[in-house]
N, CA, C and O atoms as a GROMACS GRO file, in nm:
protein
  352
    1UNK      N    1  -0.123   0.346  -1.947
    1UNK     CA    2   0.014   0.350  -1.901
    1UNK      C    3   0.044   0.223  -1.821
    1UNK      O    4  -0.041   0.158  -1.759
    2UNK      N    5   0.188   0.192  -1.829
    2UNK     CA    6   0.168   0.022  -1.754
    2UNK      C    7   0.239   0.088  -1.627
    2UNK      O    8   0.293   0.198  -1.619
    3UNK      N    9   0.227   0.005  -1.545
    3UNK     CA   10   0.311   0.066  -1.422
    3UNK      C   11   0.432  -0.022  -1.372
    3UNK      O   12   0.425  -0.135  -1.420
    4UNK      N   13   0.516  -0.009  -1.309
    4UNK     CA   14   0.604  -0.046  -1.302
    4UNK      C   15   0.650  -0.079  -1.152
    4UNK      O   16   0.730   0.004  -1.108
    5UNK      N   17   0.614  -0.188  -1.059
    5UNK     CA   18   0.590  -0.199  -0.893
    5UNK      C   19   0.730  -0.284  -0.877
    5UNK      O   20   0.761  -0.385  -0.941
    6UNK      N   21   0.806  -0.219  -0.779
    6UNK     CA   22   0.953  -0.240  -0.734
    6UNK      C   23   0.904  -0.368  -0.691
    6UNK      O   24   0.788  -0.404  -0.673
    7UNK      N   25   1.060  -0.458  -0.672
    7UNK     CA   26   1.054  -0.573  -0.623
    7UNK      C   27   1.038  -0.558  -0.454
    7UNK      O   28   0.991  -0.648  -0.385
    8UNK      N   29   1.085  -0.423  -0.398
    8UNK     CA   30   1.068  -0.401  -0.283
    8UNK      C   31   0.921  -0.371  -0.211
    8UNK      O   32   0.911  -0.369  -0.088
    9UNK      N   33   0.815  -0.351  -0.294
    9UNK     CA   34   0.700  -0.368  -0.280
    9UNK      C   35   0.609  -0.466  -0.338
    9UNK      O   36   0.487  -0.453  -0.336
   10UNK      N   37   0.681  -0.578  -0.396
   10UNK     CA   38   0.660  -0.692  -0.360
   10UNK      C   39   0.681  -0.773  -0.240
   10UNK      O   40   0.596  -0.823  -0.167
   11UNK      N   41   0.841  -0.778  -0.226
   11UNK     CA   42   0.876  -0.785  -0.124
   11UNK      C   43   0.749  -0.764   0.021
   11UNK      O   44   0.706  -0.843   0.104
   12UNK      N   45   0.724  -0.622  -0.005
   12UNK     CA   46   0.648  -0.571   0.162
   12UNK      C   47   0.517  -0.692   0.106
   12UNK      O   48   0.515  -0.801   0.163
   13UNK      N   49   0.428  -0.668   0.009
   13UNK     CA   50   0.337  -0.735   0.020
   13UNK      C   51   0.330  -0.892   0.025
   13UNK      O   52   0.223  -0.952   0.013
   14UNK      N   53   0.433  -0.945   0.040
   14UNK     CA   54   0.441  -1.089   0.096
   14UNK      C   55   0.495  -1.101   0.194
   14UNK      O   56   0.517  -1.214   0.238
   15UNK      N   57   0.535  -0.984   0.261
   15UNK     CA   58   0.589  -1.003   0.418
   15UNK      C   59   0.391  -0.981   0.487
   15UNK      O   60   0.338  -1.057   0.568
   16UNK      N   61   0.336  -0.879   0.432
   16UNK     CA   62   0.232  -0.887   0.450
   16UNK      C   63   0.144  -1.050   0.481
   16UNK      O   64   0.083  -1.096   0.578
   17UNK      N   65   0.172  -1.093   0.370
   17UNK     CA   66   0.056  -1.182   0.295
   17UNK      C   67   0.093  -1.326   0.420
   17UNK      O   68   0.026  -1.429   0.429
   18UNK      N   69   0.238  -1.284   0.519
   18UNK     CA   70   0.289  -1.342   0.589
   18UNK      C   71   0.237  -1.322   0.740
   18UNK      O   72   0.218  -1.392   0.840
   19UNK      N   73   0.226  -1.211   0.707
   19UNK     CA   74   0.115  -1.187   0.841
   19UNK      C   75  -0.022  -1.223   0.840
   19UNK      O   76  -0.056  -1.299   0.931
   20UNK      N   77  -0.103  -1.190   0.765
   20UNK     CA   78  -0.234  -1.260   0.722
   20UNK      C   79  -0.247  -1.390   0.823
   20UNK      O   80  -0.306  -1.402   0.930
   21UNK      N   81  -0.145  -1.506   0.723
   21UNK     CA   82  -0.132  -1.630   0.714
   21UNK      C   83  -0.089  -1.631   0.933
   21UNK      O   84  -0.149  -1.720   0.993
   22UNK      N   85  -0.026  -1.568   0.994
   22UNK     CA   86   0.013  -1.545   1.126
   22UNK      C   87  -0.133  -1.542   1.223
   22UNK      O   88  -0.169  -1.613   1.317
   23UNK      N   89  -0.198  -1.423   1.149
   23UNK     CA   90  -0.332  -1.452   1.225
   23UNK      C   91  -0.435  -1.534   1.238
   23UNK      O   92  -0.512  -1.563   1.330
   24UNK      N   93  -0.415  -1.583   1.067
   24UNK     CA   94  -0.507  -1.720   1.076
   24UNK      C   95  -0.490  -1.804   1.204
   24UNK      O   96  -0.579  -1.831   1.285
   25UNK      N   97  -0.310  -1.854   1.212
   25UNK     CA   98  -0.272  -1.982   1.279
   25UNK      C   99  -0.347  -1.915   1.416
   25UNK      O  100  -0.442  -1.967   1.476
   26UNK      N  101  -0.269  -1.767   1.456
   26UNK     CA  102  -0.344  -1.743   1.601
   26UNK      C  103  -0.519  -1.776   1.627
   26UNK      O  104  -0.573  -1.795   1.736
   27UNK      N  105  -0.581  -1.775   1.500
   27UNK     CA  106  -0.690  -1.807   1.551
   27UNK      C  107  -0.753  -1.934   1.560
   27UNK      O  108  -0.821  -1.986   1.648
   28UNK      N  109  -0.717  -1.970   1.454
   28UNK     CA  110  -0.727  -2.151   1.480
   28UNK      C  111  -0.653  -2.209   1.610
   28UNK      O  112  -0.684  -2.318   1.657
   29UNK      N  113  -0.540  -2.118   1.672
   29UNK     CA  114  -0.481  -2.202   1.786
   29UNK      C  115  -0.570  -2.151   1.915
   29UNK      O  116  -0.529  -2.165   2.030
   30UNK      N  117  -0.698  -2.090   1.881
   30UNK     CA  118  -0.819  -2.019   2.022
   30UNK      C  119  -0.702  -1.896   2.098
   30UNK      O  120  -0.696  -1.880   2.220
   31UNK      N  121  -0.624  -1.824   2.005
   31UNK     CA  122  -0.568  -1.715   2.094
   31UNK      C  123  -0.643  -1.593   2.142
   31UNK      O  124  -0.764  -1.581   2.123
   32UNK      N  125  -0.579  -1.515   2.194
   32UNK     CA  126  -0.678  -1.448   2.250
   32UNK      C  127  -0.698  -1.319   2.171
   32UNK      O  128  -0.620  -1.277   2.086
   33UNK      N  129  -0.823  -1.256   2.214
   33UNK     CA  130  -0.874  -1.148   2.076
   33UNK      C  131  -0.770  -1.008   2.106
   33UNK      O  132  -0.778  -0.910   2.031
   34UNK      N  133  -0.708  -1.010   2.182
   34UNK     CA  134  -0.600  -0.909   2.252
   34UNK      C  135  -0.510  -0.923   2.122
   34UNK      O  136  -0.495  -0.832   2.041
   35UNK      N  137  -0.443  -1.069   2.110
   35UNK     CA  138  -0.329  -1.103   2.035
   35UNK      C  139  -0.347  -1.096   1.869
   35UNK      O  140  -0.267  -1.058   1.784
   36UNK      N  141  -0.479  -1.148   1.856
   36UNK     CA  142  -0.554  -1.143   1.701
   36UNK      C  143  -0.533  -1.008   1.632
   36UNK      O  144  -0.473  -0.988   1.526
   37UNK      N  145  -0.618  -0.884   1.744
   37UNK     CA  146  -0.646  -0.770   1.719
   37UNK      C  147  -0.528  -0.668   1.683
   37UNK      O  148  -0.523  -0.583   1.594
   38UNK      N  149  -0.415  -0.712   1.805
   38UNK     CA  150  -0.250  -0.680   1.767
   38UNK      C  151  -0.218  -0.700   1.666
   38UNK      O  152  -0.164  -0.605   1.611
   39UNK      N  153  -0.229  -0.808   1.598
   39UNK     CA  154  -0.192  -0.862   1.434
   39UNK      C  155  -0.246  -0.775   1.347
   39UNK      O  156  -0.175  -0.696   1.284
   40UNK      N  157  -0.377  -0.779   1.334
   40UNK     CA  158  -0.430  -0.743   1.238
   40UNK      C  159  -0.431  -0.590   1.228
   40UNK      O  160  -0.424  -0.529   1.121
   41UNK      N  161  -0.442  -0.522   1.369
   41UNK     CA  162  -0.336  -0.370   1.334
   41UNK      C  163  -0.213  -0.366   1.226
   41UNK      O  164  -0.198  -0.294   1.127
   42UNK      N  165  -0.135  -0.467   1.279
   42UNK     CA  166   0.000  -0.464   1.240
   42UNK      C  167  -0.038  -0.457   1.054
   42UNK      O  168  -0.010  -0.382   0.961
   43UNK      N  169  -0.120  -0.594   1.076
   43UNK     CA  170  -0.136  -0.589   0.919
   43UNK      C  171  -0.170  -0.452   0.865
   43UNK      O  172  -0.098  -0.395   0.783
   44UNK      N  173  -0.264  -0.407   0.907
   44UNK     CA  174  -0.354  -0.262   0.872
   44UNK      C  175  -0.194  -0.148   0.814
   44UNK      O  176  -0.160  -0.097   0.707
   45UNK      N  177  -0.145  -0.152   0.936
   45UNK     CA  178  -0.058  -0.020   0.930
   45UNK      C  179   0.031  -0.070   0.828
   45UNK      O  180   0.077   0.020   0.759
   46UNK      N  181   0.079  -0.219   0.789
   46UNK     CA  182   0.165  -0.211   0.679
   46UNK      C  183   0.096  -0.207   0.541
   46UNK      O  184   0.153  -0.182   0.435
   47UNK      N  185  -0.046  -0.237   0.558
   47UNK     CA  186  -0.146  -0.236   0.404
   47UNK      C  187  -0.128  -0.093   0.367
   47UNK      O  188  -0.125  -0.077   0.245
   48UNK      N  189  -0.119  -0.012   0.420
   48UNK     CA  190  -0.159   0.118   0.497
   48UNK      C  191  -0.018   0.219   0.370
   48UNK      O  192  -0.022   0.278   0.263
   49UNK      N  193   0.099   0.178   0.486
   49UNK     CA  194   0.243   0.169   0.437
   49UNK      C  195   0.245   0.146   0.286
   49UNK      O  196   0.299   0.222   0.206
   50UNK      N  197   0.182   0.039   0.258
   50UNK     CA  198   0.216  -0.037   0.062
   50UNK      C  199   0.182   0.100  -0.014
   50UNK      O  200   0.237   0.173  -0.097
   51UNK      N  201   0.036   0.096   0.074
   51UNK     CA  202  -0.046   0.194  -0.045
   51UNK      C  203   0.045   0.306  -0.067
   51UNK      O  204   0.107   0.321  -0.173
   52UNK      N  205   0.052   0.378   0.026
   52UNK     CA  206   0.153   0.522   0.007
   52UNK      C  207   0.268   0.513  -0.060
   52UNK      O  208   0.318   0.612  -0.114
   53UNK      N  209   0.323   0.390  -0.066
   53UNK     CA  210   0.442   0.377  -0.154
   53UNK      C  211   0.384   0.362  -0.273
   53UNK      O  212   0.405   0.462  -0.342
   54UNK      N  213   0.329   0.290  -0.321
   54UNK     CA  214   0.253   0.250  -0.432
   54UNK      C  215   0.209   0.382  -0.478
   54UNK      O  216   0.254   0.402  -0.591
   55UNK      N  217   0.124   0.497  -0.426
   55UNK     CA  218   0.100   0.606  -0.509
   55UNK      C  219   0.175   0.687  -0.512
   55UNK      O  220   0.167   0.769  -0.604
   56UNK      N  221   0.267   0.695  -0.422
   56UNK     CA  222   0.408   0.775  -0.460
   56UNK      C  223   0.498   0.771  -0.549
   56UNK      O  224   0.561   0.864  -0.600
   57UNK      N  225   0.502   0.635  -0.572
   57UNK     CA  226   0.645   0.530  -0.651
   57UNK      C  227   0.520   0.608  -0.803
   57UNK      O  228   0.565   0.699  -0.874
   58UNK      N  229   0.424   0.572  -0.817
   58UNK     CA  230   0.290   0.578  -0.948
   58UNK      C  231   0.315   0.733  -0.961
   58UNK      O  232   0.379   0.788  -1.050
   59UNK      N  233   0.252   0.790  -0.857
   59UNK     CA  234   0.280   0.996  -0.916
   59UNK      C  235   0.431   0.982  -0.940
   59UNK      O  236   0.459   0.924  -1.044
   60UNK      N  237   0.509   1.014  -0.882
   60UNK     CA  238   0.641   1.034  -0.967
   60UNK      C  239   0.665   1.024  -1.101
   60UNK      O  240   0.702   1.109  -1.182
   61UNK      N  241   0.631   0.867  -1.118
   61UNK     CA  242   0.635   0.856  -1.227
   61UNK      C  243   0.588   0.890  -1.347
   61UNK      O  244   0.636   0.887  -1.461
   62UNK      N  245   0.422   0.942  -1.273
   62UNK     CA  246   0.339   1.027  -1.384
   62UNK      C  247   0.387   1.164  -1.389
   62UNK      O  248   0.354   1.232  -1.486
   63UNK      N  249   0.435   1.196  -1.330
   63UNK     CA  250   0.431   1.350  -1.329
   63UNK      C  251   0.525   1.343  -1.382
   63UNK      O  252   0.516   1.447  -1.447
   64UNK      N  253   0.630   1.295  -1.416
   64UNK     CA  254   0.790   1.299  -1.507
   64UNK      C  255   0.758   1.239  -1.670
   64UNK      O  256   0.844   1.235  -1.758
   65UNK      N  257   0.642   1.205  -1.682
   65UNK     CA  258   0.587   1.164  -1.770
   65UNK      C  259   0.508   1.282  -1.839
   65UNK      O  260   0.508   1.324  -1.955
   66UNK      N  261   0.439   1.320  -1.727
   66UNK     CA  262   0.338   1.464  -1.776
   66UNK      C  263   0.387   1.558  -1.805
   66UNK      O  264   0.341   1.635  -1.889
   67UNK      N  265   0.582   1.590  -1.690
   67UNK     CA  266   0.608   1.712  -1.731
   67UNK      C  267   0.697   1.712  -1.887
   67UNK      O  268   0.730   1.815  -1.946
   68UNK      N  269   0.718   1.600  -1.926
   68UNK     CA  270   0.773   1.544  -2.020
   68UNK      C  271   0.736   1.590  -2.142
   68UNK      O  272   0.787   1.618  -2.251
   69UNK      N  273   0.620   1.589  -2.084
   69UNK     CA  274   0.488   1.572  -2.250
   69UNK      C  275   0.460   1.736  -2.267
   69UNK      O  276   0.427   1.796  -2.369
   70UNK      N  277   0.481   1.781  -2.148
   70UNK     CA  278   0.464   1.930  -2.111
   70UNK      C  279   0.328   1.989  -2.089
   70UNK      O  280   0.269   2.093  -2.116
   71UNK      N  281   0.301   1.858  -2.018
   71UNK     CA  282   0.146   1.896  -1.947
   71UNK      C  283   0.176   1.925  -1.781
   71UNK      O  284   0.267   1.916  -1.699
   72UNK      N  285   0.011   1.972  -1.794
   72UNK     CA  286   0.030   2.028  -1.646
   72UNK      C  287  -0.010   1.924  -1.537
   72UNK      O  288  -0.114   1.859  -1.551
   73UNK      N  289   0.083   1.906  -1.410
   73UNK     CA  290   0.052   1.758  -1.304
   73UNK      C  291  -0.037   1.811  -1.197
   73UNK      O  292  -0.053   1.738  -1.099
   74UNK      N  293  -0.108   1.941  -1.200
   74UNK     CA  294  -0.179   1.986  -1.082
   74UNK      C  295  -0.301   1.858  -1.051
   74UNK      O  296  -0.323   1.810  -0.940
   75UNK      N  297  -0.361   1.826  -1.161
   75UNK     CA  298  -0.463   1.745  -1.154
   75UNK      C  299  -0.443   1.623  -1.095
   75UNK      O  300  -0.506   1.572  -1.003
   76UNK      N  301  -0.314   1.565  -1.180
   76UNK     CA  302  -0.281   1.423  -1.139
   76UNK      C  303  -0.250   1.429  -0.985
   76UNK      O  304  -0.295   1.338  -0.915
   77UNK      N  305  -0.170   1.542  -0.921
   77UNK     CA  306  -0.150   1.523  -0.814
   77UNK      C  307  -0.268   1.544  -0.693
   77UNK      O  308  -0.264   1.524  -0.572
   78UNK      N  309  -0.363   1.588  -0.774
   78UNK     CA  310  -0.517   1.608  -0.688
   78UNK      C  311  -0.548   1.454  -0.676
   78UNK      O  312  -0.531   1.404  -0.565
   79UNK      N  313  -0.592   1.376  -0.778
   79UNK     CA  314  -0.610   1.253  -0.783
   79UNK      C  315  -0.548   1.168  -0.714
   79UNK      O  316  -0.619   1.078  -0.670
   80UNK      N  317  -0.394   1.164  -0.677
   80UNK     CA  318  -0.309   1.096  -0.599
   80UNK      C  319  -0.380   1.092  -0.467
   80UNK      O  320  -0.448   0.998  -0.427
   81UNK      N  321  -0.354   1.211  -0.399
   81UNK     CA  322  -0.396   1.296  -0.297
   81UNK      C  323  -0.556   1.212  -0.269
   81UNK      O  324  -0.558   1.111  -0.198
   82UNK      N  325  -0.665   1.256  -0.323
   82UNK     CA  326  -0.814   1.170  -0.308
   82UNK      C  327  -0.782   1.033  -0.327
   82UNK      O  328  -0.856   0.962  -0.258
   83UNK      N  329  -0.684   0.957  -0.408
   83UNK     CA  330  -0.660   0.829  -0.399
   83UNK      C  331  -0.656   0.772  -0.253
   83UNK      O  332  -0.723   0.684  -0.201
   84UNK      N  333  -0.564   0.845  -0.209
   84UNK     CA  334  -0.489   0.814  -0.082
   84UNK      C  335  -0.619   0.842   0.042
   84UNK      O  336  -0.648   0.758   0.127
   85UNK      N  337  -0.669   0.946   0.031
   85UNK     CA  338  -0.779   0.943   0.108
   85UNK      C  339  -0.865   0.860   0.093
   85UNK      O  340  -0.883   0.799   0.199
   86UNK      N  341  -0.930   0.826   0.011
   86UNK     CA  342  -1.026   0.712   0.015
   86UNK      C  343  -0.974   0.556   0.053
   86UNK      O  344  -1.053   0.463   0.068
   87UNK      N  345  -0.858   0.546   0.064
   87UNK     CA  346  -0.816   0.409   0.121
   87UNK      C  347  -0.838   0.428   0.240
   87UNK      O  348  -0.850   0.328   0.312
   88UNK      N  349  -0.849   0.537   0.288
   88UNK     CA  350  -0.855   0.525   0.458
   88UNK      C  351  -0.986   0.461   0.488
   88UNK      O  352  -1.020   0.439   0.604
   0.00000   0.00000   0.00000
């Protein structure tokens, strides 16, 4: 199945990929591990953010697909579900 990722989660992942690039400079400029560590939360909780959209935006779409076909989504939505857990 191909998937289909909004421009708005593109979008997040180069606001991301913008932060990254933020912590580098803080560390090359000798900031302090207070300010680094702040960042890279930040980053965390929006990597964090993508994913859940990303398997949400993905089940929906499978399951309108599955109920389509007139299969059953109990499974797929188990899989979502352990997806999401194992990113943690």
């Amino acid at each position: 199945m191909n998937y289909e990722y909004t421009d708005e989660i593109k979008t997040r992942l180069r606001r991301i990929e913008g932060q990254v690039r933020g912590v580098l400079r803080l560390m090359e400029e000798g900031k302090s591990c207070k300010e680094v560590v702040a960042q890279l939360s930040a980053v965390r909780n929006a990597s964090d953010k993508a994913i859940a959209q990303i398997v949400a935006e993905n089940l929906q779409q499978c399951i309108l697909a599955e109920q389509a076909a007139g299969n059953d989504t109990g499974k797929m939505v188990k899989e979502a579900v352990e997806l999401l857990v194992k990113s943690r």
